[in-house]
DRENTINU-950529 format. One line per 10 residues: number of its first residue (from 1); their letters; for each residue x, y, z of C-alpha. Coordinates in Angstrom, 2 decimals, padded with zeros to 5 digits, m for minus. Example, Ala and Ser with C-alpha at 12.3 -4.5 7.8 and 13.67 -1.06 7.14 Angstrom:
<rs>
1) AS) 012.30,m004.50,007.80  013.67,m001.06,007.14
</rs>
This chain:
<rs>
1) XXXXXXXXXX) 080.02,142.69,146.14  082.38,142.82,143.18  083.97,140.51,140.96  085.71,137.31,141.98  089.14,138.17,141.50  091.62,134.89,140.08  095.39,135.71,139.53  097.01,133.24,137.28  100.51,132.82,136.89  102.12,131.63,133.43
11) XXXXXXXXXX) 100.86,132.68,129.83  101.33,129.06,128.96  098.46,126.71,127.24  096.64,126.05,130.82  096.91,129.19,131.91  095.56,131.20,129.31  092.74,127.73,129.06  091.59,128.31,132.39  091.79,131.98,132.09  088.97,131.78,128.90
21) XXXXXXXXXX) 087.07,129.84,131.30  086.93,131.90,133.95  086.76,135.34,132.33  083.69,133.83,130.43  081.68,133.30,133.39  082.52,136.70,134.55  085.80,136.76,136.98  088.01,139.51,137.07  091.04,137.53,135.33  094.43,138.67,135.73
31) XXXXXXXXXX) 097.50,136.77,134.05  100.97,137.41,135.35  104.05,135.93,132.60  107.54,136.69,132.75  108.08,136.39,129.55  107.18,139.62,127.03  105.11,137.05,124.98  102.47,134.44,125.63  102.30,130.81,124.92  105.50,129.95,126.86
41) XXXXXXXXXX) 106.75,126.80,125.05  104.07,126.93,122.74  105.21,130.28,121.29  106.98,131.02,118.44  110.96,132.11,116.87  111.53,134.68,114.43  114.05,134.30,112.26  114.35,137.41,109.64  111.46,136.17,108.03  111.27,132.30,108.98
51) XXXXXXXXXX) 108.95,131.45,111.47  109.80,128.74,114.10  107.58,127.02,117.01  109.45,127.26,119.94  108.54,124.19,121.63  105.46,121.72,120.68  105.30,120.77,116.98  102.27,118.03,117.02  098.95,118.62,117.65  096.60,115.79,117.82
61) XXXXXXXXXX) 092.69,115.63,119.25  091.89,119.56,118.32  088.20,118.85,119.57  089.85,118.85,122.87  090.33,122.33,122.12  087.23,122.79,120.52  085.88,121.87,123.10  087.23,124.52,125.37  085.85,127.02,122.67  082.56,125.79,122.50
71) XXXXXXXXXX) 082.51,126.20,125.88  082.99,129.99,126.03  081.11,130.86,123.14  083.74,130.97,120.60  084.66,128.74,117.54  088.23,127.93,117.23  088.47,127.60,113.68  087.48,131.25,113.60  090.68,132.16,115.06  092.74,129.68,113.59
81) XXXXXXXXXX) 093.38,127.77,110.14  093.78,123.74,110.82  094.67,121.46,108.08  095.50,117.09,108.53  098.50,115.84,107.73  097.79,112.79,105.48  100.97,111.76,105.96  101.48,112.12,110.43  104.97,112.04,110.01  107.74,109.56,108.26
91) XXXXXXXXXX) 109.82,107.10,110.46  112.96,106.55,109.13  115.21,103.29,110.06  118.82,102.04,108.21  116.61,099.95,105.54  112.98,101.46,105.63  110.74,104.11,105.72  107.41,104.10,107.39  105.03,106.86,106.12  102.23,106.66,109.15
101) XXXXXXXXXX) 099.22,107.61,108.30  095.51,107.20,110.06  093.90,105.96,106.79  093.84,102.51,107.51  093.52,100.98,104.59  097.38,102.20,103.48  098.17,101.50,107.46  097.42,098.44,106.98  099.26,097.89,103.14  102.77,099.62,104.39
111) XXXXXXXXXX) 102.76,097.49,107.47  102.03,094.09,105.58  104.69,095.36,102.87  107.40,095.50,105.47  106.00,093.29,107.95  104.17,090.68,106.14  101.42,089.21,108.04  101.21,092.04,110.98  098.34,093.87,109.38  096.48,091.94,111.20
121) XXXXXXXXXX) 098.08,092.61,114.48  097.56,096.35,113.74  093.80,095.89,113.81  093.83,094.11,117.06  096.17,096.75,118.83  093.63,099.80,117.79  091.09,097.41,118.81  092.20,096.54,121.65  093.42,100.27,122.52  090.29,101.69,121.65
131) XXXXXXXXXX) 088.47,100.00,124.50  091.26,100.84,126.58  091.13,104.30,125.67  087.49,104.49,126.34  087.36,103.48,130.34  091.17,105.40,131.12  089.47,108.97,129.31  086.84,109.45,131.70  089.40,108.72,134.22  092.06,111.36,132.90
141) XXXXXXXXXX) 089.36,114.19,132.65  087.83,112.90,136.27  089.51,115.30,139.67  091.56,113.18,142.17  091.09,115.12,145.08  091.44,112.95,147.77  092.34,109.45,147.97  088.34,108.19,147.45  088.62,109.39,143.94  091.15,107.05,143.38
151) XXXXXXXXXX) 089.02,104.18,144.60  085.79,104.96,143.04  083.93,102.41,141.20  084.88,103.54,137.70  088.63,104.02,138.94  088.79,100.40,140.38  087.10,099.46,136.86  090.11,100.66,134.62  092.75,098.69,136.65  093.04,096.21,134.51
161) XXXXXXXXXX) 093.39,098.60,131.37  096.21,099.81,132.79  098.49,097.17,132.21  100.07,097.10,135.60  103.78,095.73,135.85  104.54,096.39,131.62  106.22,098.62,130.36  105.26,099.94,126.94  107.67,098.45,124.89  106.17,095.17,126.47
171) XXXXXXXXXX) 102.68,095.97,125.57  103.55,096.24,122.06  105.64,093.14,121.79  102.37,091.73,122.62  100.85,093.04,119.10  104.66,093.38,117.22  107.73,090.89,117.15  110.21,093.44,114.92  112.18,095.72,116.78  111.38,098.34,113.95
181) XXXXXXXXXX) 107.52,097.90,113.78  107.41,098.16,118.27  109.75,101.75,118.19  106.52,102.63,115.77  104.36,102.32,118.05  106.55,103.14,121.31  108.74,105.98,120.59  105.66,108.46,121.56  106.86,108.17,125.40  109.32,110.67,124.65
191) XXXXXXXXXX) 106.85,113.26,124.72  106.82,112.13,128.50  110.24,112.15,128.32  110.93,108.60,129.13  112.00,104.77,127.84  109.33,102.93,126.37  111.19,100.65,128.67  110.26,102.03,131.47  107.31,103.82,130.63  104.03,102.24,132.02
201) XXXXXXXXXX) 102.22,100.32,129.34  099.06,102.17,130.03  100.30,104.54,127.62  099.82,102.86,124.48  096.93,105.02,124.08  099.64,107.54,123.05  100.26,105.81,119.46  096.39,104.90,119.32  095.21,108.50,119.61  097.57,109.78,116.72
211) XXXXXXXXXX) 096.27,106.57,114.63  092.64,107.15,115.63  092.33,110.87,115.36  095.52,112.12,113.19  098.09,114.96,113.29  097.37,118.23,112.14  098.79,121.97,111.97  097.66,124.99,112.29  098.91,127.66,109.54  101.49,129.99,111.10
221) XXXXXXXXXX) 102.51,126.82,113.70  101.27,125.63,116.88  102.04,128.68,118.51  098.78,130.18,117.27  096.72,128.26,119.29  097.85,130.04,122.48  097.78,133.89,120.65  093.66,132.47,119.76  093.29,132.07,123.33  094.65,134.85,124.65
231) XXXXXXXXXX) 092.79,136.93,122.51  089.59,135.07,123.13  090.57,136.16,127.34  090.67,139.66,126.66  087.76,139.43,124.58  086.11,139.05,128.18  087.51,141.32,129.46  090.70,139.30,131.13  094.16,140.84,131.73  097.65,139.51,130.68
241) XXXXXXXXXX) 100.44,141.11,132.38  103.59,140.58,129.96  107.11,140.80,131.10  105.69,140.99,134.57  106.79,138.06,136.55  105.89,136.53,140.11  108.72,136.75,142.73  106.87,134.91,145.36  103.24,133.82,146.71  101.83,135.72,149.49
251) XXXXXXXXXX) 100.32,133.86,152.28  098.51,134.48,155.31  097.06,132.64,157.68  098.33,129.27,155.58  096.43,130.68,152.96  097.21,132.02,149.62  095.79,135.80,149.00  098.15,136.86,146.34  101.36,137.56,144.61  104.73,139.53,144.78
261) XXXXXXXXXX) 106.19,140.56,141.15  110.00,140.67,140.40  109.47,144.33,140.65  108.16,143.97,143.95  104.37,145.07,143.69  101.79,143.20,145.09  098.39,142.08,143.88  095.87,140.82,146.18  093.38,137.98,144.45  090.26,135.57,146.12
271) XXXXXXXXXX) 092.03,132.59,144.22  095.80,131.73,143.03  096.62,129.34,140.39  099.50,128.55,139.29  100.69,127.44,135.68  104.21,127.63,136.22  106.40,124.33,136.57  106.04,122.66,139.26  109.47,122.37,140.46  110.08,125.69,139.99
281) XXXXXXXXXX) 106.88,127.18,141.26  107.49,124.85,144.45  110.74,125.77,144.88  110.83,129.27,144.21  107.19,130.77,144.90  106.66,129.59,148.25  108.99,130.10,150.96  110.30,127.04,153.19  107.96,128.48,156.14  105.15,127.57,153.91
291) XXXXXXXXXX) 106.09,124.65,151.51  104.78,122.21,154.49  104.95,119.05,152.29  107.14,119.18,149.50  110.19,121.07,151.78  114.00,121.39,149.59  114.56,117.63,150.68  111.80,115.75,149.05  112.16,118.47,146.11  115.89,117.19,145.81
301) XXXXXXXXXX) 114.75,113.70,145.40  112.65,114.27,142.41  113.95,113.70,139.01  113.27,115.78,136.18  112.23,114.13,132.44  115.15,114.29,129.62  114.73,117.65,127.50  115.73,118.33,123.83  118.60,119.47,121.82  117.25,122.29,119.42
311) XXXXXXXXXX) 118.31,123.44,116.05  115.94,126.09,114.21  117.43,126.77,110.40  115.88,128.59,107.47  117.11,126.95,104.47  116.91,128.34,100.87  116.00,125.07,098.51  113.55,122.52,098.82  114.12,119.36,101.31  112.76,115.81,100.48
321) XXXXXXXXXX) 111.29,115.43,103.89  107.66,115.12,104.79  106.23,117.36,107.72  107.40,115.65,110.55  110.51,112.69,109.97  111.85,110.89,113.16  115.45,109.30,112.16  116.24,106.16,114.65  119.50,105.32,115.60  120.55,102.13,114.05
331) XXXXXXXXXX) 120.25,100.70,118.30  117.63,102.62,119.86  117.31,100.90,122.68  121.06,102.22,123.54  120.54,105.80,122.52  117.53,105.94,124.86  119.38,104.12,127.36  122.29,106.68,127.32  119.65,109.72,127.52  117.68,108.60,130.57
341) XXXXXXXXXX) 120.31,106.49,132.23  123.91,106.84,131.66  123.42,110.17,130.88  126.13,110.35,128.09  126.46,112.13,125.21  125.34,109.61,122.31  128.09,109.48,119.16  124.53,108.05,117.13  121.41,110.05,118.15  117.79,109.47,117.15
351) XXXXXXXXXX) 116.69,112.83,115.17  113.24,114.50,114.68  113.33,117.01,112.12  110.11,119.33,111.26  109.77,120.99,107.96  106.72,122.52,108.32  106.81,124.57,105.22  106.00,121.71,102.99  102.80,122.31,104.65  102.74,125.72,105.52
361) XXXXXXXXXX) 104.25,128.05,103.27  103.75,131.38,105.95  107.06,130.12,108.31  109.32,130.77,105.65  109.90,133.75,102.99  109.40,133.75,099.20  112.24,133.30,096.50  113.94,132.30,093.95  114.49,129.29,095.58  111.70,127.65,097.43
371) XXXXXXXXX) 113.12,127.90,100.74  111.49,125.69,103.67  112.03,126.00,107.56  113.34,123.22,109.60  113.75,122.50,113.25  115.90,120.09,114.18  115.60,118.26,117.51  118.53,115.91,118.65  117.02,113.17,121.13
</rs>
C-alpha cells in the first residue's frame, strides 16, 4: 500500500503548518493555492526595493511556532532571524503617549506617571489574567468534536474564567477607571475585528499575552515565517501547487475524495482539508447538493468581521515613530461604533502605522537619506 495521500487547499499559515506536520510523518502532501505565492495574508509587497507585509504585522508567542518546528525536526531560528521589540508598540492619545513595553518595572513607572496610583492595578490584571490564561490554554489547544468536549470536566472548570455576560471593555474597567489607560488594554479585539464593547471579556488574555511574552519581528517581515515553512514541507518531500486554484470539492458517496482546479483537472486524495475561508470555501467549494448544513440561507445570515484600510509607502527620510504606533481618535468609542455598527465612513479614524525599518533595515533601500518603510492601516 502506498502513501496516505492529504490535499490541502490554501498556502496560508495553517495550511502550510499542517502540511510540515504531515509530510514529516511521511504523507504524500500536496498543497493547492491560487495565488502564485505562498503565505496568503502573511506574504509580502514589493515595492522597487521596499519591502511590505501584506497582511499580519505582530507576532507574539513564537514558541508556538517553535513548537511546530521542534516537532518536525527543524529549528525555526535556523530559517529565520527574530529579534524583541523593547518597545511593543507606542499608543498615541490627544495629550499622551504610552510606550508599552513587557519589562515591568518601566510598565509599571509609565502607568503610575500618567495614571498615578494604577500601577498597582496593572499587577493585579496580569495576575489575575495569568491564572486565567492558564485553565482557557489547555482549552484553546483541546478538539471540540462533539458536544461532550464541551462539557468535559476541565471545560466546565474554565466557565468561570470566561467572564460570561462582560464585555472586554467591562473587564478592564474592573482593573482601569481612565478611558485612555482601558483602550490600552482593550483595543487588541480588533485583531478579531470587533468592539471591545462587544467583544467577550474572556479575551483579556489578548493584552496579557503581548505583556507576558512581548512582540517581536522577524528580519525581512512576518512574511518569512510562512516562506520557512514552506520550505521546511518540501524539505519532506511535500508539494505546493502555485497559481493552481480549487474550483470545487469532489464528493461521492457524501464523502470528500478530492478536488477540481480552476483549470478543470482533478486530483484524487484519502483526506481533504481545507485552509481557505470559511465563507468562501462553504460557499463556493461545495455545491448546494452537498452543503447539507450550512445551505446559502444560514450562509446569508452570517456576518463577516470589519477589515482594514491599507496604505504601503516607501519614504526617503527618517520618521520619529517607533515600530508599531496606534493613533486613537480623540472618541474611540464612536469611531469603533461607526466601523462595526453604523457602518459610516469616520471624518476622525483611529490609525496604526508600522515602520518596521527602524527595526529592520532589509524592507527598505540604502541612501542618502535614511529612508524607512511604512504601512499605514486606517481602522
Amino acid at each position: 500500500m502506498g502513501r496516505k495521500k492529504i490535499v490541502i487547499i490554501g498556502a496560508g499559515p495553517g495550511g502550510l503548518a499542517t502540511a510540515m506536520l504531515l509530510s514529516a510523518k511521511g504523507f504524500d502532501v500536496q498543497i493547492f493555492e491560487k495565488q502564485a505565492y505562498i503565505g496568503g495574508r502573511t506574504s509580502s509587497l514589493l515595492l522597487g526595493e521596499y519591502k511590505f507585509d501584506l497582511g499580519p504585522t505582530f507576532l507574539s508567542m513564537p514558541h508556538i511556532l517553535e513548537a511546530i518546528f521542534e516537532e518536525v525536526g527543524r529549528d525555526l531560528h535556523s530559517y529565520v532571524d527574530i529579534k524583541e521589540l523593547k518597545t511593543m508598540y507606542s499608543l498615541a492619545f490627544d495629550d499622551m503617549t504610552i510606550r508599552a513595553t513587557r519589562n515591568r518595572e518601566e510598565m509599571v513607572q509609565q502607568i503610575e506617571k500618567y495614571f498615578p496610583g494604577n500601577g498597582k492595578n496593572y499587577e493585579r490584571f496580569l495576575k489575575d489574567t495569568r491564572e486565567k490564561f492558564e485553565i482557557l490554554m489547555p482549552i484553546l489547544q483541546n478538539k471540540h468534536d462533539s458536544l461532550m468536549d464541551y462539557i468535559s470536566r476541565r471545560s466546565l472548570k474554565a466557565v468561570p474564567s470566561l467572564d460570561l455576560g462582560k464585555s472586554l471593555y467591562d473587564v478592564l474597567s474592573s482593573y482601569f477607571d481612565d478611558e485612555r489607560l482601558k483602550i490600552s488594554f482593550t483595543f487588541q479585539s480588533k485583531y478579531l475585528g470587533m468592539s471591545p464593547w462587544d467583544c467577550p471579556g474572556a479575551f483579556s488574555i489578548l493584552s496579557f499575552i503581548e505583556h507576558e511574552y512581548g512582540i517581536f519581528h522577524p528580519i525581512g517581515g512576518i512574511n518569512q515565517l510562512t516562506k520557512a515553512m514552506g520550505k521546511v514541507v518540501e524539505e519532506y518531500g511535500g508539494k505546493i501547487h502555485l497559481g493552481k486554484g480549487v474550483k470545487k470539492l469532489l464528493v461521492e458517496e457524501q464523502r470528500i475524495i478530492g478536488v477540481e482546479l480552476e483549470n478543470g483537472e482533478q486530483f484524487h486524495a484519502d483526506d481533504v482539508i481545507m485552509n481557505a475561508d470559511f465563507a468562501h470555501g462553504m460557499s463556493t467549494l461545495i455545491d448546494n447538493v452537498n452543503r447539507k448544513k450550512y445551505r446559502d440561507k444560514s450562509l446569508q445570515k452570517k456576518k463577516y468581521s470589519c477589515s482594514t484600510f491599507m496604505i504601503y509607502a516607501g519614504l526617503k527620510g527618517t520618521v520619529p515613530l517607533d515600530h508599531h504606533t496606534v493613533l486613537f481618535s480623540s472618541d474611540y468609542k464612536k469611531n469603533v461604533d461607526e466601523i462595526t455598527k453604523s457602518m459610516t465612513l469616520s471624518t476622525e479614524p483611529s490609525v496604526y502605522v508600522q515602520n518596521a525599518s527602524v527595526t529592520d533595515p532589509t524592507l527598505a533601500p540604502e541612501g542618502i537619506y535614511r529612508p524607512d518603510s511604512l504601512s499605514f492601516i486606517f481602522r
